[in-house]
N, C-alpha and C positions, 0 to 999 in steps of 0.2 A: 273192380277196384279191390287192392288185396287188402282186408280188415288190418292185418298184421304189418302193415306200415302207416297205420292212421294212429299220431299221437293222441292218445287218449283225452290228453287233456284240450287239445283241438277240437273233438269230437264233442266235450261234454261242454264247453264253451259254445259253438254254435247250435247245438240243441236247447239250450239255456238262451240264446239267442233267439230261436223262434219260439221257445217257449214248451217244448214236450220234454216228457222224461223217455230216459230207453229201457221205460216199464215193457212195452210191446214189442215187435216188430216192425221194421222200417225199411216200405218199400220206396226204391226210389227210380224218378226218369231225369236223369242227368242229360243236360247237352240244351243246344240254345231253342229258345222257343220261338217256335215257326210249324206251323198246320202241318205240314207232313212229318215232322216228327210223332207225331199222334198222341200230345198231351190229351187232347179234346176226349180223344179214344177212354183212356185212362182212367180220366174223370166219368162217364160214364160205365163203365168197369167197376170202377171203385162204389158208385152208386146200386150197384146191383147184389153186391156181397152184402150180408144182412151180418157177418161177423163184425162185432166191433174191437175186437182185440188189434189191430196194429195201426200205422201211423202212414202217411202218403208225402213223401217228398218230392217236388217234379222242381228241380236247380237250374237254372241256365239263363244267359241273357236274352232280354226278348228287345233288343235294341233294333230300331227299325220293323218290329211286329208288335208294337203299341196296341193297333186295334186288337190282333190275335189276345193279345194280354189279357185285358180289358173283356174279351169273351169268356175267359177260362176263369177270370175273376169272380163273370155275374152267375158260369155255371156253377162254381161250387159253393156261392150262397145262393141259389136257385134248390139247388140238389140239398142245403141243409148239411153242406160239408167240410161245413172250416175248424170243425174240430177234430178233422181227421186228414184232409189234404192242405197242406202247407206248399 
């Protein structure tokens, strides 16, 4: 995604929307949620980095992988990560 066509003010609206400032860096896994896109992977990943300087956005509809959701939910308060993956 090219930064230099995301209105600004669109950007600081839905970060304001989930609640983070863009004090950090912000990685993100765009696209619908389903086990072979490898959210699950991510989540794990992100649990491994001991840095706490940036933020985790994983976007996408998980319509029809409900259950998948609902896993990725209970790992990242499992993992102690809801203030880092959104």
């Amino acid at each position: 995604l090219n930064p230099d066509i995301i209105q600004f003010s669109r950007e600081q609206s839905l970060l304001a929307k989930i609640g983070i400032n863009k004090d950090k860096p912000i990685i993100s896994l765009p696209g619908r949620i389903t086990r072979w896109k490898g959210q699950d992977l991510l989540i794990d990943a992100i649990k491994k980095i001991n840095d706490q300087s940036f933020y985790c956005l994983i976007v996408g509809s998980w319509a029809g992988h409900e259950d998948y959701y609902q896993e990725l939910i209970n790992k990242i308060k499992d993992f102690n990560l809801e203030n880092k993956v959104y």
